[in-house]
LUMNUPA-410602 format. One line per 2 residues: number of its first residue (from 1); their letters; for each residue x, y, z of C-alpha. Coordinates in nm, 3 decimals. Last residue first. Layout:
REM LUMNUPA-410602
NUM	A	X,Y,Z; ... .
END
This chain:
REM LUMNUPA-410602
91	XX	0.535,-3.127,0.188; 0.146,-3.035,0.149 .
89	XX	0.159,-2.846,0.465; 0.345,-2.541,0.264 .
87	XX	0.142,-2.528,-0.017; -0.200,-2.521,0.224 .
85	XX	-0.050,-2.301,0.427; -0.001,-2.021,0.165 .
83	XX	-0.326,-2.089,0.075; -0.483,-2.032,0.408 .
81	XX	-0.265,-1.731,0.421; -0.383,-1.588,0.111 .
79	XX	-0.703,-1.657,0.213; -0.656,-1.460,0.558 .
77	XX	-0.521,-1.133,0.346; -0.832,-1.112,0.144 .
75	XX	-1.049,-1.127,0.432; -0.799,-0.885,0.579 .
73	XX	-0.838,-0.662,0.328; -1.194,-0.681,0.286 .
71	XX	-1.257,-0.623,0.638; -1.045,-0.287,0.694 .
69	XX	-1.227,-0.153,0.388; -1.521,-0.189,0.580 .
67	XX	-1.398,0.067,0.832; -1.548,-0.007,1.171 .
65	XX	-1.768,0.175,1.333; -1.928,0.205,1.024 .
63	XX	-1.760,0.325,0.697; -1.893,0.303,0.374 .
61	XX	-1.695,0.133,0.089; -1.584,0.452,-0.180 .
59	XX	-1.203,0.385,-0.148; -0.976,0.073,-0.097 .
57	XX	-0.633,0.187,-0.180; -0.332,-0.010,-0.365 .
55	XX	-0.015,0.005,-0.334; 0.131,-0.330,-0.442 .
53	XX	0.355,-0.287,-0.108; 0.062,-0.153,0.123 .
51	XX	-0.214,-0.396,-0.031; 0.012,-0.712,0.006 .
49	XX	0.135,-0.519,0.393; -0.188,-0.509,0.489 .
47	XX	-0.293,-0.807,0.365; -0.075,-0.964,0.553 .
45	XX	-0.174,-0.824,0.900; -0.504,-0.869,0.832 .
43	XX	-0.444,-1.266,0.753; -0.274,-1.321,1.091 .
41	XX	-0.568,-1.140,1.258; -0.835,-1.348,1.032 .
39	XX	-0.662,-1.657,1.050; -0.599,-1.599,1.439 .
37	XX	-0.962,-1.529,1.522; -1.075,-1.777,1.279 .
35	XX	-0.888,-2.080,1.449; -0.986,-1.944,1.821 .
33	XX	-1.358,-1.931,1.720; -1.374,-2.282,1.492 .
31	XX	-1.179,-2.332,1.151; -1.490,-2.199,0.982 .
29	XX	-1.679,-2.429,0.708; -1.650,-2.522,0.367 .
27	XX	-1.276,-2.493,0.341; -1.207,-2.248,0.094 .
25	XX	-1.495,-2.019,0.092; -1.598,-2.082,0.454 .
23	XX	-1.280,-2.029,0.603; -1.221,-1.758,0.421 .
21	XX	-1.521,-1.612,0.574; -1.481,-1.748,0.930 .
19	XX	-1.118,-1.569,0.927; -1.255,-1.246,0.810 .
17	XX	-1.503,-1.234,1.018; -1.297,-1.336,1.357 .
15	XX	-1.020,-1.110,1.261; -1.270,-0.812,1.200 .
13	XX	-1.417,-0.868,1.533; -1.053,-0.890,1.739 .
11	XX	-0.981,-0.569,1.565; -1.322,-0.415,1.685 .
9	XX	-1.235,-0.544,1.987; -0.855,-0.401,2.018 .
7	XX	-0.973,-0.065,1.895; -1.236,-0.015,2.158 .
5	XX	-0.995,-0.113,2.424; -0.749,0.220,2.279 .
3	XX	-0.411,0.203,2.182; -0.214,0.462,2.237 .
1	X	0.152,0.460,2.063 .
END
């Protein structure tokens, strides 16, 4: 597997945004740089696999140098993690 330093920033972008915006939505504000970065990456990863087992496909968003797809499912992925925490933490 080759993994490219272009890759690994726009991954580390897409984390960041993803984790500010859930942050935002269910918090009221970002969890701060390091807090969004690992919200967002954490979230990506679950979304992923949410997206990958209920198969579904993201089609017809344009693509940049990123793929916005990429975004939504990790923004979607990062509030189900926030959620998931929030359940958890309440215990």
């Amino acid at each position: 597997m080759n993994i490219e330093i272009g890759s690994v920033i726009v991954w580390l972008i897409i984390g960041s945004l993803a984790g500010m915006l859930a942050g935002f939505i269910l918090r009221g504000r970002g969890y701060g740089p390091v807090g969004n970065l690992v919200i967002g990456l954490v979230g990506a990863l679950l979304g992923g696999f949410i997206f990958r087992v209920l198969n579904i496909r993201i089609t017809g968003l344009p693509t940049f140098t990123f793929n916005l797809a990429d975004l939504v499912v990790a923004f979607i992925g990062a509030v189900v993690l926030i959620l998931i925490l929030r359940l958890l933490l309440r215990r």
